[in-house]
C-alpha atoms as one frame of an Amber mdcrd trajectory, in Angstrom:
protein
 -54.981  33.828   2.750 -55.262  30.601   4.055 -58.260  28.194   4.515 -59.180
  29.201   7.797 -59.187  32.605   6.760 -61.256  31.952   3.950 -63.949  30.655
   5.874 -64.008  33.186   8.172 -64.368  36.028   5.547 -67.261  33.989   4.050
 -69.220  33.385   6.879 -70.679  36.779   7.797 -71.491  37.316   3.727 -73.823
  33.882   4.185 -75.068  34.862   6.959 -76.389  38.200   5.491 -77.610  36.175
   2.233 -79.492  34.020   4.672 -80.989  36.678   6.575 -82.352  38.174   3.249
 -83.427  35.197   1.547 -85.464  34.410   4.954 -87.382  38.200   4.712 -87.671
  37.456   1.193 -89.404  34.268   1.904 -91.862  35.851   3.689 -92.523  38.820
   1.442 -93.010  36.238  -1.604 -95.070  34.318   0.668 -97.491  37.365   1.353
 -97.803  38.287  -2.056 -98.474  34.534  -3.588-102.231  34.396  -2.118-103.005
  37.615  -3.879-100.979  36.421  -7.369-103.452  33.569  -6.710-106.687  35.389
  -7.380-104.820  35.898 -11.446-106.035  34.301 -14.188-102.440  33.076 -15.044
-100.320  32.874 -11.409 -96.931  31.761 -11.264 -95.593  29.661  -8.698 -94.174
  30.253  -5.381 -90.545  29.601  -6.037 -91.100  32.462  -9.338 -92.111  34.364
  -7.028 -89.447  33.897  -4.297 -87.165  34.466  -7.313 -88.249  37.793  -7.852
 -87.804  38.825  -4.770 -84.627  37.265  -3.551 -83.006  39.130  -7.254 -84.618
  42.309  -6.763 -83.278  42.372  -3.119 -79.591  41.399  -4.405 -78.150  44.726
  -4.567 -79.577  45.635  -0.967 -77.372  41.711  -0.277 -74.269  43.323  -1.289
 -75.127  46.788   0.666 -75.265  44.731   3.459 -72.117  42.880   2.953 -69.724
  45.836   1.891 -71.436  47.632   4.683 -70.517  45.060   7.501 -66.971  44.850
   5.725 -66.282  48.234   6.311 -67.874  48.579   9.787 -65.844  45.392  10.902
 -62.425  46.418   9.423 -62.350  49.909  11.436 -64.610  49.522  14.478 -63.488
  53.197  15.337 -66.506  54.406  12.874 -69.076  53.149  14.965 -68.049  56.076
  17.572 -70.048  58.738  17.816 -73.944  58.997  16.835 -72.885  62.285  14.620
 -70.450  60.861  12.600 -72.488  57.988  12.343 -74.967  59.822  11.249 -73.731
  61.260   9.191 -72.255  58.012   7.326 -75.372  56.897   6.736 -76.572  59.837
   5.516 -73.885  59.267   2.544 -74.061  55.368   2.490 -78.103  56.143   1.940
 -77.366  58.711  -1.139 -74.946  57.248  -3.051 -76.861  53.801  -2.838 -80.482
  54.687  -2.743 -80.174  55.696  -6.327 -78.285  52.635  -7.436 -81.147  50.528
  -6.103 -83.823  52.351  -7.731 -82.131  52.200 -11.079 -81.844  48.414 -10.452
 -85.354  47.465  -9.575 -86.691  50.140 -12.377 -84.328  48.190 -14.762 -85.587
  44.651 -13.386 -89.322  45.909 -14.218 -88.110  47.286 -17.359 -89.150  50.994
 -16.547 -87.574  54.253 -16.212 -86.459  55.100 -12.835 -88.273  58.586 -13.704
 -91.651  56.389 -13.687 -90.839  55.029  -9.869 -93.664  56.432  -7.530 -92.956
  57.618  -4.311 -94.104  54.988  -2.459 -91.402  52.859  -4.695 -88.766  55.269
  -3.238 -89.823  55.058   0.038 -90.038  51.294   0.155 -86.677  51.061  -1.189
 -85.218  54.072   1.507 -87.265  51.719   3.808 -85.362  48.794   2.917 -81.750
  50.319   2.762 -82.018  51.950   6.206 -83.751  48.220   7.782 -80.018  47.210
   6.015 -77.852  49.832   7.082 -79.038  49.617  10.953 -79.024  46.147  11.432
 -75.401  45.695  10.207 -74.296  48.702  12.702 -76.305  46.923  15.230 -74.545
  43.744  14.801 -71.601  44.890  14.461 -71.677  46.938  17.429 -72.641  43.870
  19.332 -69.827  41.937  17.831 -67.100  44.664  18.687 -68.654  44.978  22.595
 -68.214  41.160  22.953 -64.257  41.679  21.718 -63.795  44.296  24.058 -64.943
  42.251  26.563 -63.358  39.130  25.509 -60.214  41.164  25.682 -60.839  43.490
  29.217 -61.683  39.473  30.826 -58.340  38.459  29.049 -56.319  40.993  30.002
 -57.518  40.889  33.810 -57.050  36.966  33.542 -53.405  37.493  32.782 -52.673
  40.194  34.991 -54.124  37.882  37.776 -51.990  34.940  36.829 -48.674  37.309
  36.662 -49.804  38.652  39.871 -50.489  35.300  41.202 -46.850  34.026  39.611
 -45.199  37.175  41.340 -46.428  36.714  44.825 -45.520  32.850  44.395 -42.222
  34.020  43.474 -41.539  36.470  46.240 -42.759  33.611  48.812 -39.720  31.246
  47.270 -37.589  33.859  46.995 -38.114  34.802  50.806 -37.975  31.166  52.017
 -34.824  31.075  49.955 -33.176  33.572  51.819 -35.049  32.478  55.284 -33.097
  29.013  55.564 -29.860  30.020  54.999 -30.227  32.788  57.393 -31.367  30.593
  60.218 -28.979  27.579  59.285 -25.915  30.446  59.220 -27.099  32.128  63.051
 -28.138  28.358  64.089 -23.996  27.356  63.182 -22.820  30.611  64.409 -24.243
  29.057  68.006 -22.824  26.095  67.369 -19.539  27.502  66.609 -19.289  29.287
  69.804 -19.899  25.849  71.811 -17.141  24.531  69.560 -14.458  27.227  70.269
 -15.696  27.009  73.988 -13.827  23.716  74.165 -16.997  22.114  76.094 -17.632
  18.868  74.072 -20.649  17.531  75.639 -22.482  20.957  75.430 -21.558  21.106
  71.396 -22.856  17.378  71.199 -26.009  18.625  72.937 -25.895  21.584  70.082
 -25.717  19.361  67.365 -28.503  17.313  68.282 -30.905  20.351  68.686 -29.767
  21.993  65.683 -30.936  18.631  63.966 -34.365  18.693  65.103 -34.302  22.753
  64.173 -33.188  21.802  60.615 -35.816  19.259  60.425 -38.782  21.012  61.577
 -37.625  24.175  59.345 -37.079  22.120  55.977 -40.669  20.758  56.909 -42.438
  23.522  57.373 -41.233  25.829  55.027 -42.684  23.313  52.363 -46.194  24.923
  53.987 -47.810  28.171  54.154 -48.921  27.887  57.973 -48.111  25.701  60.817
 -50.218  25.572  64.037 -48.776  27.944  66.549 -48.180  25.261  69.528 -45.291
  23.397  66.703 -43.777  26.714  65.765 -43.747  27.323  70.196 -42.111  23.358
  70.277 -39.516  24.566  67.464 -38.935  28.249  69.460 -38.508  25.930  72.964
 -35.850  24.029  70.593 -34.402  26.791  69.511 -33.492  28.315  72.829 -32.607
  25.140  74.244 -29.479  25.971  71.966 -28.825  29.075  73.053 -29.188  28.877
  76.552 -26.098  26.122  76.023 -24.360  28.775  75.149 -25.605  31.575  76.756
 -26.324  30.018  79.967 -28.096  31.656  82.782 -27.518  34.681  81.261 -30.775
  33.695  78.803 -34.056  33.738  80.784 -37.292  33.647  78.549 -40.807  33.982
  79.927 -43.734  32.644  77.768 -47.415  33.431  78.742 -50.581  33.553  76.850
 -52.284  30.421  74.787 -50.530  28.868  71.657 -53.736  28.318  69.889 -54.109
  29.640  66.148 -51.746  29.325  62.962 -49.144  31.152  61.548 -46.689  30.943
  58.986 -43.831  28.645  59.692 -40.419  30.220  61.305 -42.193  33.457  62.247
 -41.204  33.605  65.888 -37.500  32.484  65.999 -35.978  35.143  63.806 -38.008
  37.630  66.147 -36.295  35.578  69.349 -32.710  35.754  67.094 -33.715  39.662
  66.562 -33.751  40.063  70.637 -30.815  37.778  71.090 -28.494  39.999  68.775
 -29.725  43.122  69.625 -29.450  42.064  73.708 -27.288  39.395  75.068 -24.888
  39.901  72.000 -23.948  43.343  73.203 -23.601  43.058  76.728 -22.041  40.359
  79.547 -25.222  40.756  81.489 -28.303  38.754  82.379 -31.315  39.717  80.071
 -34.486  38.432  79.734 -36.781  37.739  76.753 -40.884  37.732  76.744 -42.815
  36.235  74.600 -46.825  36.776  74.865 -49.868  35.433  73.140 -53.548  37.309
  73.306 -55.607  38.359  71.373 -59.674  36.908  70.882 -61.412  34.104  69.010
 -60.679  36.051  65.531 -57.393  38.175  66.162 -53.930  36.726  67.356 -51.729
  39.646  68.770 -47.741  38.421  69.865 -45.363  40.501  71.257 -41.688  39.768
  71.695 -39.397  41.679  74.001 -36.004  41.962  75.281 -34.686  44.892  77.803
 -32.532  47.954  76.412 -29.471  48.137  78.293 -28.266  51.416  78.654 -24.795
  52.345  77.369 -24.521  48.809  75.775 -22.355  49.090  72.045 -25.342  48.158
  69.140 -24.729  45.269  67.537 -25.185  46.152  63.485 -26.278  42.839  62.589
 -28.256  42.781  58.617 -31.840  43.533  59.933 -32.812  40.461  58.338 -35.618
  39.477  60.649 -37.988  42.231  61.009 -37.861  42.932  57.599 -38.249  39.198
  56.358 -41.274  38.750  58.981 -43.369  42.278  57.687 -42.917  40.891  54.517
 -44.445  37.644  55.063 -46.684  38.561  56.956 -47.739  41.095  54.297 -47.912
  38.126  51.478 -50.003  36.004  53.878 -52.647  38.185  55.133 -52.279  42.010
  53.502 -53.555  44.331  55.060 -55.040  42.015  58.022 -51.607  41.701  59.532
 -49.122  44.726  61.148 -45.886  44.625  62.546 -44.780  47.312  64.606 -41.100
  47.907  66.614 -40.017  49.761  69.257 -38.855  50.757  72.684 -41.101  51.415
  75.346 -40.862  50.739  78.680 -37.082  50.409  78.644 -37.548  47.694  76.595
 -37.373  46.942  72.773 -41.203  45.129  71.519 -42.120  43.944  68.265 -45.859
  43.460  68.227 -47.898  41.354  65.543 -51.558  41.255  65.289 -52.832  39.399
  62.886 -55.825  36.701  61.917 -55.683  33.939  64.374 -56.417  31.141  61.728
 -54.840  30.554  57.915 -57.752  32.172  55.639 -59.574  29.887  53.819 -57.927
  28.797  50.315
């Protein structure tokens, strides 16, 4: 056992000898004006004395008590069994005590009055339910110390998890786009038109620069992440052409979390123009009120046109963060209606407050 330990063992049993030594300060004290009145009084600390050693069995009650309370906090459940334990803590010690005081007084413990063995039941069971008191305090504060703990950590590994999952997803998110982004690229390349894959080059820089800037955020206001969509189908409409028209309506006011819209645009670009020679068109709208943003993303479904299998990369990376940046608050929903294929968000129009 080391020093530490020591000390910590030792503290409670002062405590207790305090806590004694204070009621038997007071006791002595009441009796000294009456000892007083005698032809031959003794002094206060004699008297003190004689209390404080007539009380020191009741001391170590009180310490072996707390000891075995403290080392198997399990006892203290249950009023019956703990009734029950002080039923035998009070007979097995109550006699003890009275032969000790009768002894100290030089008496038989046959000569004890009633009163005597009242005063001294009195005193054991003053003993016995303090100690379960305290210790029952002392044990709900543990608990508690430990439930606070416990949801403390849990909160941090929650907190580390979702921090995680939001690297892990921006991990994957870049070298999707920059892969589809060369992909276009590519195609201008192996199209033999020079000044068009120049033109591609230049707006796939700006792309990687906006998306290795914002990614380093949680939102971006909605009119960049429109300027970096506009960007990014600048690029494809050098390679697609006239084939590509896009219609934008609604107001680009609110934030979102950065590269939300273009791997919903990519989505409608695979799933459209990749499977087909003809023209197509995609829609992108903004509504929504002062507290709600809703956007909705479209492209048409051409009948009899062969699927394009792609990874389903984007929907599923944009319900996800949308689900780690707002819960419950945001939904994502896809389908065809209309003979077209929507993906509708509605979520908070501004970042919630850190």
């Amino acid at each position: 056992m080391n020093t530490k330990e020591i000390r910590n063992a030792l503290r409670p049993v002062l405590v207790i000898v305090l806590v004694w030594t204070v009621l038997c300060a007071i006791g002595a004290l009441g009796n000294y004006a009456d000892v007083l009145q005698r032809p031959h009084p003794i002094s206060y600390g004699e008297m003190l004395w004689r209390w404080w050693r007539a009380h020191l069995l009741e001391m170590l009650f009180s310490c072996l008590t707390y000891a075995w309370f403290a080392r198997s906090p399990a006892l203290l459940a249950g009023w019956r069994p703990l009734a029950l334990r002080y039923v035998a803590a009070v007979a097995v010690f109550l006699p003890l005590e009275m032969l000790y005081v009768s002894a100290l007084e030089g008496r038989s413990i046959t000569d004890a009055s009633g009163f005597n063995w009242f005063l001294e039941y009195a005193w054991t069971t003053f003993a016995f339910v303090a100690v379960v008191g305290v210790c029952n305090a002392r044990h709900s504060r543990a608990r508690e110390k430990a439930w606070l703990r416990a949801q403390s950590e849990n909160l941090a590994l929650r907190l580390e998890l979702e921090q995680q999952r939001i690297l892990a997803l921006r991990g994957q998110l870049n070298p999707h786009f920059l892969f589809n982004a060369l992909n276009a690229i590519s195609a201008l390349v192996r199209s033999s038109d020079g000044k068009l894959a120049l033109a591609g080059i230049g707006h796939l820089s700006d792309l990687l620069r906006y998306a290795l800037q914002a990614s380093e955020r949680d939102h971006v206001s909605l009119a960049d992440e429109c300027r970096f969509v506009d960007d990014y189908l600048a690029l494809q409409k050098l390679r697609y052409g006239d084939r590509l028209q896009v219609g934008i309506d609604g107001d680009a006011d609110g934030q979102v979390p950065p590269l939300l819209l273009q791997p919903l645009i990519e989505n409608a670009l695979r799933h459209d123009l990749d499977c087909h020679d003809q023209p197509s068109d995609i829609r992108l709208a903004f509504g929504g009120d002062d507290e709600r943003l809703t956007i909705h993303v479209s492209n048409p479904v051409m009948a009899g046109s062969a699927p394009n299998p792609g990874l389903g990369l984007g929907l599923r990376h944009s319900r996800a963060r949308l689900q780690l940046a707002y819960g419950d608050a945001a939904t994502l929903v896809a389908g065809v209606a209309n003979g077209r294929f929507t993906v509708a968000i509605g979520m908070p129009r501004y970042a919630p407050a850190a």
